[in-house]
N, C-alpha and C positions, 0 to 999 in steps of 0.2 A: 411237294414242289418247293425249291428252292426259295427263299425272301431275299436272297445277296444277287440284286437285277439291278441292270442301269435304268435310269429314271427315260421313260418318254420323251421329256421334253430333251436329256441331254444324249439322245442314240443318233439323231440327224447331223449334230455337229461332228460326232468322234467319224460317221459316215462319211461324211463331205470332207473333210480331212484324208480317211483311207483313200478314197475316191483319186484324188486329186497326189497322193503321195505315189512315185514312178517305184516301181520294183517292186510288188505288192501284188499277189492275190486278192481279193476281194470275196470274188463270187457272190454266193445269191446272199441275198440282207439278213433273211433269217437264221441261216446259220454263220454268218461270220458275227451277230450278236449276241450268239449261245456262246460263239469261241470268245469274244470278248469278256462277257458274263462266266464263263468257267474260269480264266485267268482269274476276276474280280473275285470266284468265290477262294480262289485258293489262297492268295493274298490276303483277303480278309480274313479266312481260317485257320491259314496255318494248316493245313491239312497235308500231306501225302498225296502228290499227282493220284497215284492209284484207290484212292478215297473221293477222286469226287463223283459226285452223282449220278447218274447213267444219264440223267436228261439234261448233264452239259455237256454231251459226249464224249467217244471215246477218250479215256485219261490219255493214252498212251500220242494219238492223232494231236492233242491237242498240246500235249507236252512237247511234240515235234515241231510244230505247228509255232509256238509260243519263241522254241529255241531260234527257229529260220528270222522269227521278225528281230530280236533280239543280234544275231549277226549282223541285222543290217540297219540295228539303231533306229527300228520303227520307233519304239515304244520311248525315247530321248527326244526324237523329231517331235512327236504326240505332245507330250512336254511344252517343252521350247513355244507349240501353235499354241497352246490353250494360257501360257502365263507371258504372254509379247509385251506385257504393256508395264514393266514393273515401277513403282514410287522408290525414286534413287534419294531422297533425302537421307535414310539415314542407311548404313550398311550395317548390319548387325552382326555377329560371328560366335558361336558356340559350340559344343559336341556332345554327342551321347555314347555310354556303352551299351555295345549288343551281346547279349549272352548265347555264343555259338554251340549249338549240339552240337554233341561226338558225330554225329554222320557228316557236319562240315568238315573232320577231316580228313586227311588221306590225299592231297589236290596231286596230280601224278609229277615228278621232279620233269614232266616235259614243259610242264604248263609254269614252272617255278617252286614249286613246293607250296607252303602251309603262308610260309612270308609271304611269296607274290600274293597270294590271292587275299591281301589285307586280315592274315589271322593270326593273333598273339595269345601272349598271357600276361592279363593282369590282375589285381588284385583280386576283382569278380572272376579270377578264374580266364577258361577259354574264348576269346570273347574279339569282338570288328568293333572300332568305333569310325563314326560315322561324325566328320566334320562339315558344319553346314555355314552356308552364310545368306539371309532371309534381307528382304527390303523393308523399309518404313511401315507397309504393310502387314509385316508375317508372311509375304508368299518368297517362297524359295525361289534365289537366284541360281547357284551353285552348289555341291558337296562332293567332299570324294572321302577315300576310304581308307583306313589304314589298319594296323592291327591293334588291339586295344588299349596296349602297351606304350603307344605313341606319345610324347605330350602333345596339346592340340597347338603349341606356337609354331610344331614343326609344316605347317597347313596353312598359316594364314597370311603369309604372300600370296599361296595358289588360289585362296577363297576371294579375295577381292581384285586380284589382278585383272583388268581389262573394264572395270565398274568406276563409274565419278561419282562418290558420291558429296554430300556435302560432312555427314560425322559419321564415323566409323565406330561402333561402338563394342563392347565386348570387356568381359569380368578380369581378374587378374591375373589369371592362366597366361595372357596375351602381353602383361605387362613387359616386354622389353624394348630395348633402345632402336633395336634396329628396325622392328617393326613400325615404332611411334617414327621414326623419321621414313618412314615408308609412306607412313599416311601424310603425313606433309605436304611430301614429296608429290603426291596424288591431288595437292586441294584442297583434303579433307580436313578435319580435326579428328585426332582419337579422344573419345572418352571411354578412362581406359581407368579404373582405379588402382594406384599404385601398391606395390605390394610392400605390407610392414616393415622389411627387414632393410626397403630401398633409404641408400645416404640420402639423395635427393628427389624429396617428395613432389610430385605431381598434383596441379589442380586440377577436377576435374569437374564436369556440370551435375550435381548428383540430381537433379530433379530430371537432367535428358537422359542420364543412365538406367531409369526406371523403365525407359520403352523397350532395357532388353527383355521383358515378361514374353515381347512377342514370339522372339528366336527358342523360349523357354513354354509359348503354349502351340507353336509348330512342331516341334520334339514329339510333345505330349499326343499330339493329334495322329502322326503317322504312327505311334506306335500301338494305334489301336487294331492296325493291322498285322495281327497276329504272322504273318510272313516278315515281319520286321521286329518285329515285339522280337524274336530268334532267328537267330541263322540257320537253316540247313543246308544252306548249299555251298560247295566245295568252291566253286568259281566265285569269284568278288562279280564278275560280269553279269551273271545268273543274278545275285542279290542286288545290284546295284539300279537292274531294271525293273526290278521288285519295286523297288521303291520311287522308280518311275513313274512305273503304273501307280500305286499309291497318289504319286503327287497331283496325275491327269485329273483322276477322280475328283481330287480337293480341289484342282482347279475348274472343273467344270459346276463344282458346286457355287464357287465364288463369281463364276462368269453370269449375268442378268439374261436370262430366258427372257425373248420376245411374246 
C-alpha cells in the first residue's frame, strides 16, 4: 500500500472546495480521493503515469482525468482557495533551474516549439527556470516560466505586478534602474544589493535582506517533489500545474486544522 496519502484532517477541505467549484465531476468521495492521492503520488515520485500503482487507479483514467481538470485551471483555482490570506509586508523574488529530461522535448511546432513551452539551454544543460515571487511569510504569491536561458530581470515586473507591498526584496540578479524605480513607483522600497561593477552604489538594509532565506527555503521545499525536482513534460502548462499541486499540498499543511 501506498504511504504518499492525504492526511484525514486535510481530505474535507480539498472536498468542500471540489464541491463547491462549478464545472467539475466529483463523484463518490472515495474515488475522487484515490484520484487526488495518485496525482500526489506522481508528483512526489516523479514516476511515469504508467508506473503508478494499481490501487491508485487506472494510470491511463487518471492521466485523462488530471489533463480535463488542468484545462480548466482546477488545480490554479485549488491554489489561490488554500493561500487567500497572504503577509504583503515584504515581497521577496528569486529563481531556480530545472533540469529537463530528453522526453520534454519534441513540443509539436503547433503548440510553439521547445521556446513556447518555457524550454532552453543553459549552462546546466537542457533545463525550465522557474521564477517565483513568495510573501513575508515564504508562502507563494506568483511564478511563471521561462526557459533556463533567461536572466531572472527579464520576470520581475510580471512577479510583483498587481501586489503592495511595503519592501520588495531580492539578490543582485534584480539590480537594475528600471526595475528599482518600478518599485517606487509601487510604495515600496527595493532592497536590492548593488552590483560591484555599478558607478553609483546603492544603500541597502542588509539586516532586512537576510529574510530573503525564505524565497531561498521555498525553492528547497518544492523541490522535494520529485515531479519538479525534473521536467518531463513537453507542455509548460502540464508542468506548471505540477507545481500547483505541489504548492496546495504546502499550503494545506500551513493552514491550522480545527
Amino acid at each position: 500500500m501506498s504511504t504518499v496519502t492525504i492526511k484525514d484532517a486535510h481530505w474535507p477541505k480539498i472536498l468542500q472546495f471540489l464541491r463547491s467549484c462549478p464545472g467539475i465531476y466529483v463523484g463518490r468521495e472515495a474515488q475522487c480521493r484515490r484520484f487526488i492521492e495518485a496525482v500526489l503520488w506522481i508528483t512526489r515520485s516523479g514516476a511515469q503515469w504508467r508506473l503508478l500503482p494499481k490501487e491508485n487507479g487506472n494510470w491511463n483514467s487518471v492521466y485523462k482525468r488530471y489533463a480535463r481538470w488542468c484545462d480548466k485551471g482546477i488545480w490554479e483555482l485549488m491554489h489561490q482557495h488554500f493561500a487567500d490570506d497572504p503577509d504583503m509586508e515584504y515581497l521577496i523574488l528569486d529563481s531556480t533551474v530545472v533540469r529537463a529530461h530528453p522526453c520534454a522535448a519534441g513540443a509539436l511546432h503547433t503548440s510553439g516549439g521547445q521556446e513556447a513551452q518555457a524550454l532552453g539551454r543553459s549552462r546546466g544543460g537542457f533545463s525550465t527556470k522557474i521564477h517565483v515571487n513568495v510573501d513575508s511569510l515564504g508562502n507563494p504569491l506568483r511564478f511563471t516560466l521561462t526557459g533556463g536561458q533567461r536572466h531572472d530581470i527579464t520576470q520581475a515586473e510580471a512577479l510583483i505586478l498587481g501586489y503592495q507591498g511595503d519592501f520588495v526584496l531580492a539578490d543582485k540578479s534584480y539590480d537594475a534602474d528600471d526595475f528599482r524605480e518600478t518599485i517606487v513607483r509601487s510604495g515600496a522600497e527595493p532592497v536590492i544589493p548593488p552590483r560591484s561593477n555599478r558607478k553609483q552604489q546603492y544603500h541597502y538594509d542588509r539586516h532586512l535582506y537576510k529574510e530573503r532565506h525564505l524565497v531561498e527555503c521555498f525553492i528547497n521545499k518544492i523541490k522535494h517533489y520529485r515531479r519538479i525536482f525534473s521536467r518531463f513534460d513537453k507542455l509548460d502548462c502540464v508542468f506548471m500545474f505540477f507545481i500547483h499541486f505541489a504548492l496546495i499540498t504546502d499550503a494545506l499543511i500551513s493552514v491550522n486544522t480545527p
